[in-house]
N, C-alpha and C positions, 0 to 999 in steps of 0.2 A: 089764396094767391100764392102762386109757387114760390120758395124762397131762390133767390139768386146765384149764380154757381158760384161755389167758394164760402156760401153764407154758413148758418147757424149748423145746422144737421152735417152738412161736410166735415167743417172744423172738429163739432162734438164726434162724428166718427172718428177723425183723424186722431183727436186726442184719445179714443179708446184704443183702437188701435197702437198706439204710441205705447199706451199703458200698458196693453198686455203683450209687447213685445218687453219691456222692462220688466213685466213679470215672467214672462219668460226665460228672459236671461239668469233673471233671479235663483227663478227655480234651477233652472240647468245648473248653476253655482250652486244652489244648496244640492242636487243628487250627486253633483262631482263630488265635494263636501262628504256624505253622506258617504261615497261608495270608498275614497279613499278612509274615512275614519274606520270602516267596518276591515276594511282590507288590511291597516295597522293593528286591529284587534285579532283579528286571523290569523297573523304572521306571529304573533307573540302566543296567538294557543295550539300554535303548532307547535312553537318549540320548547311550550311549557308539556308539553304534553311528551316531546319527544325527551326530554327532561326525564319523566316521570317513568317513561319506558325505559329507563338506562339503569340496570343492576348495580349499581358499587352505591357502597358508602364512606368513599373518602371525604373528608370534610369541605375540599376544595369542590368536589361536586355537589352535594349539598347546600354549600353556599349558592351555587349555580344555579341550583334547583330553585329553591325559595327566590332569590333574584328574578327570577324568568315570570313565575308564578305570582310575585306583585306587581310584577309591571307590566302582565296580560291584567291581572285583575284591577288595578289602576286605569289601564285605558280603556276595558270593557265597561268599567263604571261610567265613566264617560260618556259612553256612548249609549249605554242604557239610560241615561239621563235626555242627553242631547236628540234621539232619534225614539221616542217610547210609541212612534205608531211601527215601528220596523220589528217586523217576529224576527229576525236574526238577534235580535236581543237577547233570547232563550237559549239559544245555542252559548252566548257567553255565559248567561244562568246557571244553565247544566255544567258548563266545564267549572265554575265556580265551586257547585258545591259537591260537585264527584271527582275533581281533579286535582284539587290545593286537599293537602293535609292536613292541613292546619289554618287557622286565619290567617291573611297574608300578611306578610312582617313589612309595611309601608307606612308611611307618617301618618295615617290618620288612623293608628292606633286598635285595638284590639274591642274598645266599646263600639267606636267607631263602624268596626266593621261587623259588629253585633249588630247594629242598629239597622246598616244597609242589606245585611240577610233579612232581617225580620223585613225589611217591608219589599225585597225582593220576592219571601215568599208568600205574605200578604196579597201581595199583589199579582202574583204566578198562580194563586189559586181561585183568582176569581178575574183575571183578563180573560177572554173570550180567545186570544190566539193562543195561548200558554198549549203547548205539546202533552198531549194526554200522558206520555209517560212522565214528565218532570212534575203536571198538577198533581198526578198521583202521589210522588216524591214526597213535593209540600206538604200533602194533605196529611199523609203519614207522619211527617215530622213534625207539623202542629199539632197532632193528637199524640205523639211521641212526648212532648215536653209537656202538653198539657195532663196529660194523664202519671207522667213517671216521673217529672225533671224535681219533685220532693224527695222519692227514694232515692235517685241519683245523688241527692245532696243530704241523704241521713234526715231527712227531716221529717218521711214517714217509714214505718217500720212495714215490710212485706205482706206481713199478716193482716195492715189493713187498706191492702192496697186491693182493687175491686178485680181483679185477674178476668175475670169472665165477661162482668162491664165492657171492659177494654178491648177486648177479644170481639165480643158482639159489635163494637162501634168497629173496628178494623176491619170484618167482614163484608158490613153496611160500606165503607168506603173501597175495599176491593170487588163487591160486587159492580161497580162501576166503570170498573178496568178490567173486565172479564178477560180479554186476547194479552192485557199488557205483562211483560215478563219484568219485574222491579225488585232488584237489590233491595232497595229501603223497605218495600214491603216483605219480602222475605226475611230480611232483619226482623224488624220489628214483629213478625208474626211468630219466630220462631222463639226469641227471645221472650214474647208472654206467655209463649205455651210451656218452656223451659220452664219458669219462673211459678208460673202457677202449679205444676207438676212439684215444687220444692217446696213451695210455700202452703200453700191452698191445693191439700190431697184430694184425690175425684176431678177436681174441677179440669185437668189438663184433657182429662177423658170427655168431658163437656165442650171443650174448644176443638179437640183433635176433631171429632162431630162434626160442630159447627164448621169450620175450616173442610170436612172432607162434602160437606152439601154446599158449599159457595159456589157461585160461577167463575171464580177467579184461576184462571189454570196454576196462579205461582200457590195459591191457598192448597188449593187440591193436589200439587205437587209434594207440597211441605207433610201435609196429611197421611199420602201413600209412601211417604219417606218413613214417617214413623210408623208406620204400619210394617215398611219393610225392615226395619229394626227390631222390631217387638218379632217377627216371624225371625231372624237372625238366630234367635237365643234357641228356637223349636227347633230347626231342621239347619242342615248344611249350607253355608254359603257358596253360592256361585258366582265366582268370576274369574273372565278371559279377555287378555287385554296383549295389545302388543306393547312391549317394553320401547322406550326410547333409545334404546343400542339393538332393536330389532329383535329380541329375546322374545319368545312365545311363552306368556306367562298363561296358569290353568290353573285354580284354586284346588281344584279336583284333583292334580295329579301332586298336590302337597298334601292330602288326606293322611293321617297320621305324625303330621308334624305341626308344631304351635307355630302358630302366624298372627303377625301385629299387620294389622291393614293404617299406614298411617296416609291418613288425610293432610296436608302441608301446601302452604304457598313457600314460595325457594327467593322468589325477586325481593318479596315485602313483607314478608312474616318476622316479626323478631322473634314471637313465642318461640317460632315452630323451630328457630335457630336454635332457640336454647334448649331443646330436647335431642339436639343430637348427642350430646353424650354419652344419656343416657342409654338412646339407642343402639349407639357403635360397643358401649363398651356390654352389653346382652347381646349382641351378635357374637361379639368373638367370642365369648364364655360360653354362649350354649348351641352355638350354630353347631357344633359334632353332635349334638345332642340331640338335633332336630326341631332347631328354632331359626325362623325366616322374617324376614320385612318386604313387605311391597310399600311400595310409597304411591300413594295416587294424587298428582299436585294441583293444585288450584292457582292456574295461571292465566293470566288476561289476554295473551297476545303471544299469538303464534312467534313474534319477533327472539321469543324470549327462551325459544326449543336450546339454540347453540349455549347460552347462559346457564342453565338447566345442567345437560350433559356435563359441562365443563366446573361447575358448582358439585355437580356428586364425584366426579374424578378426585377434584382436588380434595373434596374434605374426606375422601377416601368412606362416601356412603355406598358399601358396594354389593348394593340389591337393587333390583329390577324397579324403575321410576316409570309412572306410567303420564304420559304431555298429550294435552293438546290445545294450550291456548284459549278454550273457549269460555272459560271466569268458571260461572255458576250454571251454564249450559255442560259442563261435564256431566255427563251420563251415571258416573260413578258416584260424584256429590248428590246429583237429581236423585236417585235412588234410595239416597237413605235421606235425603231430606237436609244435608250437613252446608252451613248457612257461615259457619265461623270454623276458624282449624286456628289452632293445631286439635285433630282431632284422632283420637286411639281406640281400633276394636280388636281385643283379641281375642284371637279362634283359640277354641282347645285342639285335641287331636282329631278329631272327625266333624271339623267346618263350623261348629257353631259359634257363636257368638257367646263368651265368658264373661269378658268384661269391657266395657270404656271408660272406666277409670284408674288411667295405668300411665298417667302422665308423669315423670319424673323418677323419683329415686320409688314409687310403685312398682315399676315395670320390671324391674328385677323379681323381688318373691312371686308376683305372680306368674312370670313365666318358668320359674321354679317350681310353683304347686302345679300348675299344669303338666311339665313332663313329667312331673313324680317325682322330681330330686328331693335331697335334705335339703331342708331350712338351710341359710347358713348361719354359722355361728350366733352375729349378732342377733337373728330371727330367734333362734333358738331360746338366747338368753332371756328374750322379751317375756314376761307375766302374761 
């Protein structure tokens, strides 16, 4: 029997309808919700970020800095909480842990934000949207602490630390990331092959290998770096590069003169700061005598060309700097494989590679035994 108009089935529509116009609305208020909270997180990693592009270190900037950087990462927390089916969560992830220099200086403390990295990257490495270059990150950084975070803390001694172990499991994880280009992986890979090279003799020759058969273009990269170091010390170095005041600089046509190739970041290096002295004051001493510096720098952002220029004016560095903004894509660092600076090669008189350990009050005698001068005095005196 037909039900009557207005009866049961009407109503029961009516009332669904009613409902999912009420969830409608709902939703509509949670996406506005949703896009303005993302949209607050974006405006604060813009300017943490433009923050971190800014050269000075006055203290009033600084404060500026860290200010900006906890209160992107205070409301990114937020929102990686409140929104965890949203992938723009990762994009705050990433700026998190390649952005802030430090844990952010906010009220929930320094364990606090221990505790929300570990299960940011817990959970970055095994979410299904997490961005292959950031799980890579993770993945690195969990085998990072997991394998070294005792040497870091004195509580195992080098010698029994498993170098090649380590090596083989990082391989295993950047063979996964063949195309991906990764900081943290080039960190960490160069830093074990260092390490085992110091610690554990032969073995860096077993990794150098391993890393040059991976499918990881940044493993293979690191590999023909050292390969073209090791070739450095045989035969003459080649390089030509245009100077940032436009100078045509040619390794070739310095043949006969001692030349320090220094690797340097200029915006964020403190090392690389503290070796200028060292460098200025063996320039003015032996430059008649035919001794040179090129500077090849390690800088992130093309923004950072005019800062550059006007950073070697004033400090009166006055040899050929060679810029282009692109980090660890410089052609110059790719080549040798150079992952950390302040980094020192110096040529003898006809191109080779003599030494890279010439950082500090080094850099003097040797580039005295090199042109062939007397010791000086104090050298002299030395047993």
């Amino acid at each position: 029997m037909p039900w009557p108009a207005g009866g049961a089935p009407a109503r029961g529509l009516g009332w669904l309808l009613a409902a999912l116009a009420l969830a409608g609305i709902a939703w509509t208020r949670a996406e506005a919700s949703r896009e303005a909270d993302w949209e607050q997180v974006a405006v604060l990693m813009r300017a943490a970020e433009a923050a971190a592009g800014t050269a000075d270190g006055a203290p009033e900037y600084l404060a500026w800095r860290r200010q900006t950087q906890a209160l992107a990462a205070e409301t990114g927390w937020a929102f990686y909480q409140a929104w965890g089916d949203d992938a723009r969560r990762w994009q705050w992830a990433e700026f998190l842990v390649v952005h802030t220099d430090q844990l952010p200086q906010t009220g929930t403390g320094e364990a606090g934000w221990r505790e929300r990295l570990r299960r940011i990257r817990e959970e970055g490495r095994l979410a299904p949207d997490t961005p292959a270059a950031l799980r890579l990150r993770f993945l690195c950084e969990e085998l990072d602490e997991r394998r070294f975070l005792s040497y870091y803390l004195g509580e195992v001694a080098a010698a029994k630390v498993d170098w090649v172990a380590a090596a083989r499991e990082l391989a295993a994880i950047a063979a996964r990331f063949p195309q991906e280009s990764s900081a943290a992986l080039r960190n960490l890979a160069a830093f074990t092959i260092r390490q085992a090279k110091r610690h554990a003799p032969g073995a860096d020759e077993e990794i150098r290998a391993l890393f040059s058969a991976n499918a990881s273009e940044t493993l293979q990269d690191l590999a023909r770096g050292l390969d073209a170091v090791a070739a450095a010390r045989a035969a003459p170095v080649e390089l030509r590069f245009t100077a940032i005041d436009g100078q045509e600089v040619d390794l070739a046509k310095l043949r006969g003169k001692v030349v320090l190739l220094d690797f340097r970041g200029v915006t964020w290096c403190g090392a690389c700061r503290e070796e200028e002295p060292f460098m200025k004051e063996a320039y003015a001493r032996y430059r008649d005598h035919g001794f040179e510096i090129l500077t090849i720098t390690y800088e992130m952002r093309e923004a950072s060309r005019a800062f550059v220029q006007a950073y070697a004016r004033e400090r009166g560095l006055a040899w050929p700097f060679y810029f282009d903004g692109r980090g660890a894509e410089n052609p110059h660092l790719k080549r040798f494989g150079i992952t950390s600076v302040p980094q020192h090669f110096l040529l003898d008189r006809d191109g080779r590679l003599a030494s890279t350990e010439v950082r500090g009050a080094r850099l003097d005698p040797a580039v005295r035994r090199l042109l062939g001068l007397p010791a000086a005095p104090a050298e002299a005196a030395t047993p």
